[in-house]
PDB file of N, CA, C and O in Angstrom:
ATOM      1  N   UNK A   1       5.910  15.034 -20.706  1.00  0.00           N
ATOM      2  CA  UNK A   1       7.006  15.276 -19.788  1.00  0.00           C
ATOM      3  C   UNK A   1       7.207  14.034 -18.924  1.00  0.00           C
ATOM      4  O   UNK A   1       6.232  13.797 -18.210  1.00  0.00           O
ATOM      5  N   UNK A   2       8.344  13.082 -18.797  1.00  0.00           N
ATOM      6  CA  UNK A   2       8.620  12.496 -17.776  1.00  0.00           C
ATOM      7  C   UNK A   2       8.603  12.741 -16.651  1.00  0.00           C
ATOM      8  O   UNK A   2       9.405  13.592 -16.267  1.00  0.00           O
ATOM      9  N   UNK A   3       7.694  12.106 -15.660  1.00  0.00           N
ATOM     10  CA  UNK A   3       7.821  12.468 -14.594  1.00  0.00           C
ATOM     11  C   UNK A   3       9.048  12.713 -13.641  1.00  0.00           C
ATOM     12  O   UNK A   3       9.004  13.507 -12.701  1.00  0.00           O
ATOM     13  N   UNK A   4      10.166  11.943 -13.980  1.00  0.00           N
ATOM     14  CA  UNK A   4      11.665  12.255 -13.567  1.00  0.00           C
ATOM     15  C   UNK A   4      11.475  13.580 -13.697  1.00  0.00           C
ATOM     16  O   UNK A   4      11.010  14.031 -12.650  1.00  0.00           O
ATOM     17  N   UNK A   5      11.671  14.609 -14.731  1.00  0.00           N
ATOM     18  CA  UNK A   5      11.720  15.894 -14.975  1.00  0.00           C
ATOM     19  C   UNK A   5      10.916  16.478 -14.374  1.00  0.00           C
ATOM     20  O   UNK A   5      11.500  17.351 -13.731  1.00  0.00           O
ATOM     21  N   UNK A   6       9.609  16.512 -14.159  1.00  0.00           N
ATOM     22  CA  UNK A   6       8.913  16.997 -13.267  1.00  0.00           C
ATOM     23  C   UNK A   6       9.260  17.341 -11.596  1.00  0.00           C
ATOM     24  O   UNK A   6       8.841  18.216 -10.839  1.00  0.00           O
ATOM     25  N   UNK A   7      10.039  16.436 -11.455  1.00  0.00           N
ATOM     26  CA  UNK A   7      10.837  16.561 -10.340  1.00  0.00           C
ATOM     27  C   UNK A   7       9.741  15.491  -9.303  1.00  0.00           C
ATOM     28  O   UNK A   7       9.946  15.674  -8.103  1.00  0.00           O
ATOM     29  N   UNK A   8       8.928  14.712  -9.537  1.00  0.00           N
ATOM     30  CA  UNK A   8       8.282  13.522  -9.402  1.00  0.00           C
ATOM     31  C   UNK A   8       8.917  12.582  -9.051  1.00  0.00           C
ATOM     32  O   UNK A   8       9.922  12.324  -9.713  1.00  0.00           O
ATOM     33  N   UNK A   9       8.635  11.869  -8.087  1.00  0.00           N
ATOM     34  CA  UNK A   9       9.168  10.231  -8.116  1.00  0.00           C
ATOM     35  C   UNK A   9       8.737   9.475  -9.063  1.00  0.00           C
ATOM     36  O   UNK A   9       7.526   9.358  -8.872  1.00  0.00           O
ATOM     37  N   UNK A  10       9.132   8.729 -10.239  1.00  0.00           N
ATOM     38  CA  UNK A  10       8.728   7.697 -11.042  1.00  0.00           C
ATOM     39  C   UNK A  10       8.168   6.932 -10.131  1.00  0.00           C
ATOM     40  O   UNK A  10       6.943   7.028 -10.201  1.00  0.00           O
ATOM     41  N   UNK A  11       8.574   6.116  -9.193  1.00  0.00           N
ATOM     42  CA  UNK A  11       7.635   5.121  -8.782  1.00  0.00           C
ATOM     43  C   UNK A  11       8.261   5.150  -7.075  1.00  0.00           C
ATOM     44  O   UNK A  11       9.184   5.822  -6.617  1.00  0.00           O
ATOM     45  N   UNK A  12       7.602   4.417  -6.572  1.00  0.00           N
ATOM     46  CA  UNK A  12       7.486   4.355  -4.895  1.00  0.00           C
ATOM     47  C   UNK A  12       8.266   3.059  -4.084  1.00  0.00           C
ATOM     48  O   UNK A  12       8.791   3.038  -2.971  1.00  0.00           O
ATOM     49  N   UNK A  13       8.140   2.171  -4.945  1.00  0.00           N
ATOM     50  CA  UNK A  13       8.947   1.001  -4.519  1.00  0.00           C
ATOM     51  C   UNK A  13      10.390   1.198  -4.555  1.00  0.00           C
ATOM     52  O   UNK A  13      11.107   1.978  -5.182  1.00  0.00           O
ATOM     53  N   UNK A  14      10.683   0.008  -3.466  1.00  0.00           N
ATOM     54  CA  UNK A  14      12.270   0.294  -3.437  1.00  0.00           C
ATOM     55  C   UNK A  14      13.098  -0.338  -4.663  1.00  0.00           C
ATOM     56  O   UNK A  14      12.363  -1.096  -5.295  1.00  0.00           O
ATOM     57  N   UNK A  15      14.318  -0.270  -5.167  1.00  0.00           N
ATOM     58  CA  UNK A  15      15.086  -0.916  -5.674  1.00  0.00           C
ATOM     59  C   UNK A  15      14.743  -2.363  -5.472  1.00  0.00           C
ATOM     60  O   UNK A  15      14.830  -2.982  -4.412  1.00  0.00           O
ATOM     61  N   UNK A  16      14.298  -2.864  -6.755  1.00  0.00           N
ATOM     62  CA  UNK A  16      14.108  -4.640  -6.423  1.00  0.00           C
ATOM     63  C   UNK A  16      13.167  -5.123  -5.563  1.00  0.00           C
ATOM     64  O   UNK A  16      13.135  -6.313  -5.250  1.00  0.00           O
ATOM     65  N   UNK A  17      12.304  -4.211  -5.102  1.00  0.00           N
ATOM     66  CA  UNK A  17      11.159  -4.657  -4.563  1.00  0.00           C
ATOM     67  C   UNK A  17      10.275  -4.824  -5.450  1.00  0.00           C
ATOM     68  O   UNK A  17      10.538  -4.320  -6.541  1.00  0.00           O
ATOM     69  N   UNK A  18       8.873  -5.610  -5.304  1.00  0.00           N
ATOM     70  CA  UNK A  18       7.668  -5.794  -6.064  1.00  0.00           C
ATOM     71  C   UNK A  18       6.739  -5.476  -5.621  1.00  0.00           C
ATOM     72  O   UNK A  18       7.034  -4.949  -4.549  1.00  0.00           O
ATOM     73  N   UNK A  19       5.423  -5.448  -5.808  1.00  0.00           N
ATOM     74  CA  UNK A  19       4.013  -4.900  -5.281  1.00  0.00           C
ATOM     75  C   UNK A  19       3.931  -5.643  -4.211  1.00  0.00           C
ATOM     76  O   UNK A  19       3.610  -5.248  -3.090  1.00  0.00           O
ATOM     77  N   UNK A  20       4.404  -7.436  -4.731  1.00  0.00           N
ATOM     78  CA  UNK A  20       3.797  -8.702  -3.779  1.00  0.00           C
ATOM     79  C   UNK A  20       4.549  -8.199  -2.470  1.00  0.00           C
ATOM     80  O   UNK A  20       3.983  -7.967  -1.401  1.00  0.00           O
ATOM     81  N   UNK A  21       5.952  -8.063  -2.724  1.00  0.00           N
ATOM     82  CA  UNK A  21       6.950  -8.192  -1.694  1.00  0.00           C
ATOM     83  C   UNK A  21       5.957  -7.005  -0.881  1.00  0.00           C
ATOM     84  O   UNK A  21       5.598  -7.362   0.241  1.00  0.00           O
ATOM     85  N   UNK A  22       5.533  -5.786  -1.286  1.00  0.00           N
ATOM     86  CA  UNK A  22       5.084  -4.751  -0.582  1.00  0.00           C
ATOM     87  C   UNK A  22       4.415  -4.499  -0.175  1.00  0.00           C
ATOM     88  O   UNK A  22       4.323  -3.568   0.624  1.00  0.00           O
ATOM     89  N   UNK A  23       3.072  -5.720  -0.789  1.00  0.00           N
ATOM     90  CA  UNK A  23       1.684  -6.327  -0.282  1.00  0.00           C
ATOM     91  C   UNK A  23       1.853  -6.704   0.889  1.00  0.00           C
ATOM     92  O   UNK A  23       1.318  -6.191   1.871  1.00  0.00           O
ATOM     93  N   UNK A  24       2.685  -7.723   0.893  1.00  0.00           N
ATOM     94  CA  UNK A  24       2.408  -8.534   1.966  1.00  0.00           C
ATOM     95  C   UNK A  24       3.061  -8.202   3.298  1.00  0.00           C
ATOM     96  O   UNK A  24       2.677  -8.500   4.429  1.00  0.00           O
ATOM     97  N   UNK A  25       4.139  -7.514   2.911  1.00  0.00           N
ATOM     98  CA  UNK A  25       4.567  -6.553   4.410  1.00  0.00           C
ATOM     99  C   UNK A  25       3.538  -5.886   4.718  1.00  0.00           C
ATOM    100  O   UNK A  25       3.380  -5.881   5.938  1.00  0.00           O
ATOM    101  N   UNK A  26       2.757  -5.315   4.156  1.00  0.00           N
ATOM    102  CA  UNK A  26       1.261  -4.332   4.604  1.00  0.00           C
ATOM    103  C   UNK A  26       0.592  -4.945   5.159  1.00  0.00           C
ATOM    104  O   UNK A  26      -0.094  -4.424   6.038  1.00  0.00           O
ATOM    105  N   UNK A  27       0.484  -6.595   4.832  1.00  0.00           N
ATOM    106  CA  UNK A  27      -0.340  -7.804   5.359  1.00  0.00           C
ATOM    107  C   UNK A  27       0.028  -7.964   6.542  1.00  0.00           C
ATOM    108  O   UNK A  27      -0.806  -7.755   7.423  1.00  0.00           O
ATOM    109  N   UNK A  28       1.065  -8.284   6.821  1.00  0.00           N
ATOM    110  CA  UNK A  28       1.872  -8.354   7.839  1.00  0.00           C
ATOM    111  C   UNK A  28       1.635  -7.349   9.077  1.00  0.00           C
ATOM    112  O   UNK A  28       1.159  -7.712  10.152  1.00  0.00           O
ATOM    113  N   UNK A  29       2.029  -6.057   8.777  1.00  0.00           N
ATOM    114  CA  UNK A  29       1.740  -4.608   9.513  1.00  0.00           C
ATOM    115  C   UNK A  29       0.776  -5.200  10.154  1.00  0.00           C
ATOM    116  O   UNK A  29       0.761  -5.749  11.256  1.00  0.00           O
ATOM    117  N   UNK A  30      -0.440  -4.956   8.959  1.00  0.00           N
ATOM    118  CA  UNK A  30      -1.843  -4.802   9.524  1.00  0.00           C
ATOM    119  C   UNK A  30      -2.307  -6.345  10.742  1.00  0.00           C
ATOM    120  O   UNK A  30      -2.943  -6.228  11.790  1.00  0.00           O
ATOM    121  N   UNK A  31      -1.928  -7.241  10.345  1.00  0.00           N
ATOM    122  CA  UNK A  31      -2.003  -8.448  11.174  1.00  0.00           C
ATOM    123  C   UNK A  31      -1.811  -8.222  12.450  1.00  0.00           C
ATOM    124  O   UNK A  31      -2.626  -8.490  13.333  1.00  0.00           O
ATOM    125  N   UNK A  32      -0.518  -7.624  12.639  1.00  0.00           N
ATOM    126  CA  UNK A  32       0.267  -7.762  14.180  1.00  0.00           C
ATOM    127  C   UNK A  32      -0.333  -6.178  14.741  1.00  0.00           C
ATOM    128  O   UNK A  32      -0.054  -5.877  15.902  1.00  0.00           O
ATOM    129  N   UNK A  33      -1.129  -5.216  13.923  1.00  0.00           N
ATOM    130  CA  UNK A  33      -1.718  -4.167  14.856  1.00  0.00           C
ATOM    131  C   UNK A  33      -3.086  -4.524  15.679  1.00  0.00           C
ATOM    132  O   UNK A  33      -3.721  -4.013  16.601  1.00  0.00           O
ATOM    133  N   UNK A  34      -3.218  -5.949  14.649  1.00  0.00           N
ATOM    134  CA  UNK A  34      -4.880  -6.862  15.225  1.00  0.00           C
ATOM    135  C   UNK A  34      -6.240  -6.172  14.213  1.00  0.00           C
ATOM    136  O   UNK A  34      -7.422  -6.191  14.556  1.00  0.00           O
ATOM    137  N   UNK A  35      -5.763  -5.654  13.065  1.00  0.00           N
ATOM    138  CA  UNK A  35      -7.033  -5.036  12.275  1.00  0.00           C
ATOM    139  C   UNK A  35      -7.364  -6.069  11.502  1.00  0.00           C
ATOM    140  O   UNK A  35      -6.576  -6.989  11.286  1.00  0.00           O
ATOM    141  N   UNK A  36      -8.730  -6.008  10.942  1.00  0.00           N
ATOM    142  CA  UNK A  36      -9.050  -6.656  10.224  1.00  0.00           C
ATOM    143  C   UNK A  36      -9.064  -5.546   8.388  1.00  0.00           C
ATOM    144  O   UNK A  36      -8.592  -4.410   8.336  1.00  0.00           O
ATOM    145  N   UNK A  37      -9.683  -6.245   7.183  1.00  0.00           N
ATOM    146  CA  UNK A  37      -9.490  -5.605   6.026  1.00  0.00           C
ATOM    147  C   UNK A  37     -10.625  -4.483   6.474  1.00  0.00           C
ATOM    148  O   UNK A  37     -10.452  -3.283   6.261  1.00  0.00           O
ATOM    149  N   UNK A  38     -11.396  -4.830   6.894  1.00  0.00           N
ATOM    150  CA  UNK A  38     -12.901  -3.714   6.988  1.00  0.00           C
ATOM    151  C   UNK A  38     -11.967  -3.084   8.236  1.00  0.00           C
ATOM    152  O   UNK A  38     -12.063  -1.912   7.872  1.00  0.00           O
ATOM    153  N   UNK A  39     -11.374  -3.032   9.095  1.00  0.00           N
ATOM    154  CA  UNK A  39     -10.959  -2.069  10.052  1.00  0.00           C
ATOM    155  C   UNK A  39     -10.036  -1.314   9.323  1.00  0.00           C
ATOM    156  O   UNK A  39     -10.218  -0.105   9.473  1.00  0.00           O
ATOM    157  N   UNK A  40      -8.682  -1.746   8.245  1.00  0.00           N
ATOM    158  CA  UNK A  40      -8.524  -0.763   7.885  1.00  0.00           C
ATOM    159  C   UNK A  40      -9.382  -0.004   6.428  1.00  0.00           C
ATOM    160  O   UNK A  40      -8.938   1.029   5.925  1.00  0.00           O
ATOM    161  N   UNK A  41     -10.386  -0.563   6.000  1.00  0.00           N
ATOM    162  CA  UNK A  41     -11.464   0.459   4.830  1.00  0.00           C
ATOM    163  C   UNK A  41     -11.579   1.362   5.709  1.00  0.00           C
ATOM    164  O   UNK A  41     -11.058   2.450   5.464  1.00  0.00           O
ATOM    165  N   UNK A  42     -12.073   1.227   6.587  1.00  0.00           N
ATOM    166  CA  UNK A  42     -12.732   2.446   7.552  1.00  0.00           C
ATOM    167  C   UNK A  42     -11.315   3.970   7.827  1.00  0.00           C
ATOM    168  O   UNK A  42     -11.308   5.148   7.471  1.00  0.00           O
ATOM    169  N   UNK A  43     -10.402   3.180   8.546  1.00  0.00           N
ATOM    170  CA  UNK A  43      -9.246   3.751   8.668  1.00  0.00           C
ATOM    171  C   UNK A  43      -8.403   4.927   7.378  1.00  0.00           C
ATOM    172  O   UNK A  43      -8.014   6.095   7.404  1.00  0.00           O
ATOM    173  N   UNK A  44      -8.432   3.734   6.276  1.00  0.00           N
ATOM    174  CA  UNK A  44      -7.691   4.130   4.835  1.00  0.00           C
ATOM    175  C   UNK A  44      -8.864   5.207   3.810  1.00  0.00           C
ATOM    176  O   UNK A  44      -8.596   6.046   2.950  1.00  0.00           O
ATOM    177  N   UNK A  45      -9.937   4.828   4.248  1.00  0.00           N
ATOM    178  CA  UNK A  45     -11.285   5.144   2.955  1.00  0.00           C
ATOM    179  C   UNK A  45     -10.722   4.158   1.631  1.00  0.00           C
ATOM    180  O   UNK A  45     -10.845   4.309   0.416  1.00  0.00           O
ATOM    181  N   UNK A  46     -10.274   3.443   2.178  1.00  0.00           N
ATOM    182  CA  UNK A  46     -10.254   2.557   0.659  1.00  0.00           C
ATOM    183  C   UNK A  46     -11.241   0.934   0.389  1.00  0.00           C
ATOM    184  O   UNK A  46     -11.643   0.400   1.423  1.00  0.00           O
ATOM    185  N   UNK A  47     -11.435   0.536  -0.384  1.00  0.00           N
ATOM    186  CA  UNK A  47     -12.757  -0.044  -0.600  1.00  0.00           C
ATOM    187  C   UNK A  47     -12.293  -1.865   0.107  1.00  0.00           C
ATOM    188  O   UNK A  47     -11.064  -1.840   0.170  1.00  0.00           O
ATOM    189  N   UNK A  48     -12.565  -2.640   0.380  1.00  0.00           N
ATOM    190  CA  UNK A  48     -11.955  -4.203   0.902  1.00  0.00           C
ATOM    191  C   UNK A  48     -11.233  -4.446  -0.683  1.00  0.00           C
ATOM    192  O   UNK A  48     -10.016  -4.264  -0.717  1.00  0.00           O
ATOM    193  N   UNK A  49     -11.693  -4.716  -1.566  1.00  0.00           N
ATOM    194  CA  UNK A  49     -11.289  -4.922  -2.358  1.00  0.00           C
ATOM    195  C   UNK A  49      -9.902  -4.613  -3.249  1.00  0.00           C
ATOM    196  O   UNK A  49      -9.233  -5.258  -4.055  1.00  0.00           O
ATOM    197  N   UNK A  50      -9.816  -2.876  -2.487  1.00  0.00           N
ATOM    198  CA  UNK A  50      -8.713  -2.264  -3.073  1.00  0.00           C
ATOM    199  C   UNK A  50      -7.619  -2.854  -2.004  1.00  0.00           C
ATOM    200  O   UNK A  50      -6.569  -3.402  -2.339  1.00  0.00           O
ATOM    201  N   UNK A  51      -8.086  -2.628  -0.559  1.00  0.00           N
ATOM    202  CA  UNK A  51      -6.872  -3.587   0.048  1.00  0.00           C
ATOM    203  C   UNK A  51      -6.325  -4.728  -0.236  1.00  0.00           C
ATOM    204  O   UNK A  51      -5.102  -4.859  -0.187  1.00  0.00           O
ATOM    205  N   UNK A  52      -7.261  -5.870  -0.623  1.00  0.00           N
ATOM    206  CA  UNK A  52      -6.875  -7.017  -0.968  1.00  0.00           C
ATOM    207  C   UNK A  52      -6.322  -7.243  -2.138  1.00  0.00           C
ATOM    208  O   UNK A  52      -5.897  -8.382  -2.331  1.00  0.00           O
ATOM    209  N   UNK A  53      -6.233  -6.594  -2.826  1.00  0.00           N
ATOM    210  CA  UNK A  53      -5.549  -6.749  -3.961  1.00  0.00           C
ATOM    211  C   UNK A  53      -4.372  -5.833  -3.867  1.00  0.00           C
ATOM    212  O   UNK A  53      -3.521  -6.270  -4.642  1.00  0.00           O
ATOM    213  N   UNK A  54      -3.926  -4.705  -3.232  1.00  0.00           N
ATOM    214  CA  UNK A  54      -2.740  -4.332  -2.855  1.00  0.00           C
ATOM    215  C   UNK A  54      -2.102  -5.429  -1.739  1.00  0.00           C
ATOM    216  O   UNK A  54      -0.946  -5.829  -1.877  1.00  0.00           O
ATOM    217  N   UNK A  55      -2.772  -5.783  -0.860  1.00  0.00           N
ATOM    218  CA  UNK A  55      -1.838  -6.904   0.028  1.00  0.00           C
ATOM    219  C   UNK A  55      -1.330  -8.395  -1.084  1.00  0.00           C
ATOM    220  O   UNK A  55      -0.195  -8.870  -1.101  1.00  0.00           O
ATOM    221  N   UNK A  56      -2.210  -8.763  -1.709  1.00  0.00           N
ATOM    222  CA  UNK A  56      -1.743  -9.756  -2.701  1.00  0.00           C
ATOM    223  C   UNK A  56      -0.851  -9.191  -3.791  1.00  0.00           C
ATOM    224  O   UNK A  56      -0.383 -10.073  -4.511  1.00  0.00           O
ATOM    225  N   UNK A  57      -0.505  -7.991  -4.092  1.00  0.00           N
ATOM    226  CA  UNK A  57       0.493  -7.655  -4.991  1.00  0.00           C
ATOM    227  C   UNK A  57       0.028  -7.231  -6.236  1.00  0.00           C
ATOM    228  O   UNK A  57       0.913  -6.972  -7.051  1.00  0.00           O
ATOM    229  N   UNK A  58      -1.852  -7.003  -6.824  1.00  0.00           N
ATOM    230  CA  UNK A  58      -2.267  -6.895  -7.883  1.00  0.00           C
ATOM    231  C   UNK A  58      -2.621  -5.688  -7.853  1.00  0.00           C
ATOM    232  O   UNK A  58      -3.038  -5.217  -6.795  1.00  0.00           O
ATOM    233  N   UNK A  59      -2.538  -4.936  -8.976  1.00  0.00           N
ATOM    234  CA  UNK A  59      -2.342  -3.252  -9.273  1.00  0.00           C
ATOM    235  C   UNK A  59      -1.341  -3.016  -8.955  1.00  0.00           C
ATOM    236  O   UNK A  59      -0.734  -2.750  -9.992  1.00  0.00           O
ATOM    237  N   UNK A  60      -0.555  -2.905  -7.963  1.00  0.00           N
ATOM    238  CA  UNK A  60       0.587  -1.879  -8.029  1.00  0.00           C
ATOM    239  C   UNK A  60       0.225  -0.319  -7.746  1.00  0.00           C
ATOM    240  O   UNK A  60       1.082   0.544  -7.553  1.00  0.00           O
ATOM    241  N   UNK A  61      -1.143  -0.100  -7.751  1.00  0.00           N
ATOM    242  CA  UNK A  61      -1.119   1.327  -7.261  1.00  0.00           C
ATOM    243  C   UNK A  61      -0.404   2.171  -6.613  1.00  0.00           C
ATOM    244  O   UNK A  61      -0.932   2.203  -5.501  1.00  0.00           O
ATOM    245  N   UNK A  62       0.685   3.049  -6.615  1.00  0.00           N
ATOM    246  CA  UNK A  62       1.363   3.168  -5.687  1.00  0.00           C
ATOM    247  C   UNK A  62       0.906   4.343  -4.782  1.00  0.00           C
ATOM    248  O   UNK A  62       1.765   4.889  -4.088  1.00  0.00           O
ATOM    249  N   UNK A  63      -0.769   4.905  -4.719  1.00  0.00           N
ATOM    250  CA  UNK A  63      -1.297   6.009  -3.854  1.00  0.00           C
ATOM    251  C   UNK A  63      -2.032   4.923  -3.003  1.00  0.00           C
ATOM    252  O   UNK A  63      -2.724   5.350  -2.079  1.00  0.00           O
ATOM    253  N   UNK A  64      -1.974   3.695  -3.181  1.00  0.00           N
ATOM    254  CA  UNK A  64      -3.030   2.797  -2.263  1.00  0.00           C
ATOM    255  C   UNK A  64      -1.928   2.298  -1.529  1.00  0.00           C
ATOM    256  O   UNK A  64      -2.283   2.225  -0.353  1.00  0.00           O
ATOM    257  N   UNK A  65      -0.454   1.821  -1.702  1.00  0.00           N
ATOM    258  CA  UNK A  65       0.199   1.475  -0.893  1.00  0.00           C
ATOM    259  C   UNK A  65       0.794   2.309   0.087  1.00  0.00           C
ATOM    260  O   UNK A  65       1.236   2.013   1.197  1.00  0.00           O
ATOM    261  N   UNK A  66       0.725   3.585  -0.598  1.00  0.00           N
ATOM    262  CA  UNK A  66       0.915   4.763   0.193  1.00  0.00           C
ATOM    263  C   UNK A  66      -0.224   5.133   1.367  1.00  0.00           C
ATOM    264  O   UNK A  66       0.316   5.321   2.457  1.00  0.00           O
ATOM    265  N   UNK A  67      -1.387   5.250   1.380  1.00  0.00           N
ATOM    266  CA  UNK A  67      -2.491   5.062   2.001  1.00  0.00           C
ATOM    267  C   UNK A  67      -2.416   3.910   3.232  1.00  0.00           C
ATOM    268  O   UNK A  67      -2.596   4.230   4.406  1.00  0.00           O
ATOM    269  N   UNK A  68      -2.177   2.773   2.884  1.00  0.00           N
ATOM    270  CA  UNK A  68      -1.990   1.569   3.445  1.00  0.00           C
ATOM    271  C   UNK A  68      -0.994   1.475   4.747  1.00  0.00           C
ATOM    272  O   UNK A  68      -1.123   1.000   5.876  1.00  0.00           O
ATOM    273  N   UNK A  69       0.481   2.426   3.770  1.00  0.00           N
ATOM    274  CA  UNK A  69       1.300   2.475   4.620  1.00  0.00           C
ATOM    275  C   UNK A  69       1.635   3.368   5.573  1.00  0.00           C
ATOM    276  O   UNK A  69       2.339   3.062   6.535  1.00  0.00           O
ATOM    277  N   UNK A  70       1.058   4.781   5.334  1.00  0.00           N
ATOM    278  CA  UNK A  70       0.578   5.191   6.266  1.00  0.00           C
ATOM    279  C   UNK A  70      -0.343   5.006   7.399  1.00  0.00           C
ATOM    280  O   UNK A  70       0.300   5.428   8.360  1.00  0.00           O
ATOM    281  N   UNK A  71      -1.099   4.744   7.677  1.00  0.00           N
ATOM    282  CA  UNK A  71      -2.362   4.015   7.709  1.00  0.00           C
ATOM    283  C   UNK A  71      -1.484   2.877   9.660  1.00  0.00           C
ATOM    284  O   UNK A  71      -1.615   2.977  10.880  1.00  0.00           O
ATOM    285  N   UNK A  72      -0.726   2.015   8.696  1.00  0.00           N
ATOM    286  CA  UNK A  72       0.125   1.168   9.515  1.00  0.00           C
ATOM    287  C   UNK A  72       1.170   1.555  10.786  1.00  0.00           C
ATOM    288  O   UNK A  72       1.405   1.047  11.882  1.00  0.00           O
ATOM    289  N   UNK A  73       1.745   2.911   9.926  1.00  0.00           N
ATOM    290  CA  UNK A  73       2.399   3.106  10.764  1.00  0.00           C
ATOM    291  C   UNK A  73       2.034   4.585  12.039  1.00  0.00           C
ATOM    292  O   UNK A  73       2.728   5.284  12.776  1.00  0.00           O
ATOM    293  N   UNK A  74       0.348   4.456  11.664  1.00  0.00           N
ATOM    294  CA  UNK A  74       0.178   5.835  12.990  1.00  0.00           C
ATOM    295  C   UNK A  74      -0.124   5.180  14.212  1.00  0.00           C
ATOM    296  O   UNK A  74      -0.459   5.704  15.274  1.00  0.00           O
ATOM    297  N   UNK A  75       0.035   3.926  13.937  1.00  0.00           N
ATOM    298  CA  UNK A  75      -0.256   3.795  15.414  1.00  0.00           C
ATOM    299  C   UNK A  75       0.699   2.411  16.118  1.00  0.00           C
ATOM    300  O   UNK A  75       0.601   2.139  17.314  1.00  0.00           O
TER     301      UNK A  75
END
């Protein structure tokens, strides 16, 4: 079943956006709240590694950018 049909979002990014483009706004976020990658692991439960490679644009995960971006904007 396509996830379209499912009534699912296929994917999370905007029109013409990329992971990088979406990375690095997260980079960004997180910079100007004053966190570091280990302040948000703690925050997200996600591993340094999984951040850094969503802020650089690699995987594409879109439940880690979701995580991330939540994450950014509670406070």
């Amino acid at each position: 079943m396509d996830l379209q049909q499912s009534g699912r979002r296929k994917d999370v990014l905007p029109e013409g956006a990329t992971s990088g483009d979406i990375g690095g706004k997260l980079r960004r976020e997180r910079l100007a709240l004053g966190y570091s990658i280990d302040d948000m692991s703690v925050i997200t439960g996600l591993t340094r590694q999984e951040i850094d490679d969503a802020e650089r644009g690699i995987g594409g995960n879109p439940a880690i950018f979701m995580r991330l971006r939540a994450a950014t904007r509670k406070f």
